[in-house]
N, C-alpha and C positions, 0 to 999 in steps of 0.2 A: 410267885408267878414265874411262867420260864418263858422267854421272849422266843418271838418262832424264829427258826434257822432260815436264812434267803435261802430262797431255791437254786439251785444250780444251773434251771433252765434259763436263757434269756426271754425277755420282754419282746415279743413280736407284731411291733406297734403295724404293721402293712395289719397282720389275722386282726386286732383288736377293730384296727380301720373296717378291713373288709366286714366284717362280722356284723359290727353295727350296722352299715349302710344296707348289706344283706337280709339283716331282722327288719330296719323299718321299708323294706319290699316286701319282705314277708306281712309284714304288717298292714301297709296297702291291697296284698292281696287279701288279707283277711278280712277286709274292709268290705272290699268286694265281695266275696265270695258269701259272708251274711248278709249284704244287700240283695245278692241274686237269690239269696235262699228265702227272702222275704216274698218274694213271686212265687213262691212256691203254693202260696194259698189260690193260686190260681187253678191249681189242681182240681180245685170242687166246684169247678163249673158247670160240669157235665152229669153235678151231680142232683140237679132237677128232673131229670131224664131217667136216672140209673140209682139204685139204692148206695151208697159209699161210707165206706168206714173212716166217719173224720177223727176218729183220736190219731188213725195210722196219716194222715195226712197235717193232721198239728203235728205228729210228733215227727215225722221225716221233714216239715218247714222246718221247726227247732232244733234238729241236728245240723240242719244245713246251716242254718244263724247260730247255733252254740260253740260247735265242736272244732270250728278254724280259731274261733279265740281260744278254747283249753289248747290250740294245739301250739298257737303261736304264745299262751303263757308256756308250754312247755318248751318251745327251744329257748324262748327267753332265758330259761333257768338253766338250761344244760350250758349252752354260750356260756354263761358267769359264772360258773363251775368250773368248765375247761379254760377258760381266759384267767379266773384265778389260780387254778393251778399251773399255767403257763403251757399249756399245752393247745395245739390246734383247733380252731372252732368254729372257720369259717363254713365247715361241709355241715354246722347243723342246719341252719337257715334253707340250703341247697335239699337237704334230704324233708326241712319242711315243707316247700313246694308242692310236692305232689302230693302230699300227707293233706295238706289244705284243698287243693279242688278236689281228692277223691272226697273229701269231708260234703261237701255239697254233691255228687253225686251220689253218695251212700243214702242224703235226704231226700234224693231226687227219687232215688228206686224206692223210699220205705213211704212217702208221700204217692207213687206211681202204685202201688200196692193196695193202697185206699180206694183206689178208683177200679171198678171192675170190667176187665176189655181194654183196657189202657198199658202201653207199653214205655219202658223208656227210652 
């Protein structure tokens, strides 16, 4: 067995600090952001009225509730990759932000799409 070589980078306990406190926000938001896409079945109310396509209205609810958690298991993992190689990692968390509420309005428009005459 050949033992690993220390890195040469140091340990940058402020990026390890920030990073985590940054994911479990990111986390909270994701929390969020599948909560609000839960109302999204709200969408077929209109649809006693009007003929509506509900797979497209499950399936933009379910985007909105699925896709902030794969997003926030992905920076999960990018973080622990970059923190163990010693490198910068507080800007993943930051670039997931906006990666997570476009997630609920991407469910918003494919849920909005079911309904016909309906806008986002």
């Amino acid at each position: 067995m050949t033992a690993l070589a220390p890195s040469s980078r140091p340990v940058r306990v402020w990026d390890v600090v920030l990073s985590v406190v940054l994911l479990l926000g990111l986390g909270v938001l994701a929390a969020l952001t599948s909560l609000f896409g839960a109302f999204l079945a709200m969408a077929s109310d209109p649809c006693g009225a009007v003929e509506c396509d509900t797979g497209l209205i499950s399936a933009g609810m379910l985007t909105a509730m699925i896709l902030p958690w794969v997003l926030l298991a992905a920076a999960v993992t990018v973080v622990v990759v970059l923190l163990v190689r010693r490198r910068l990692a507080f800007w993943v968390p930051l670039v997931g932000v906006p990666l997570v509420i476009g997630a609920w309005f991407l469910g918003a428009a494919i849920a909005s799409a079911g309904v016909p005459g309906s806008t986002l």
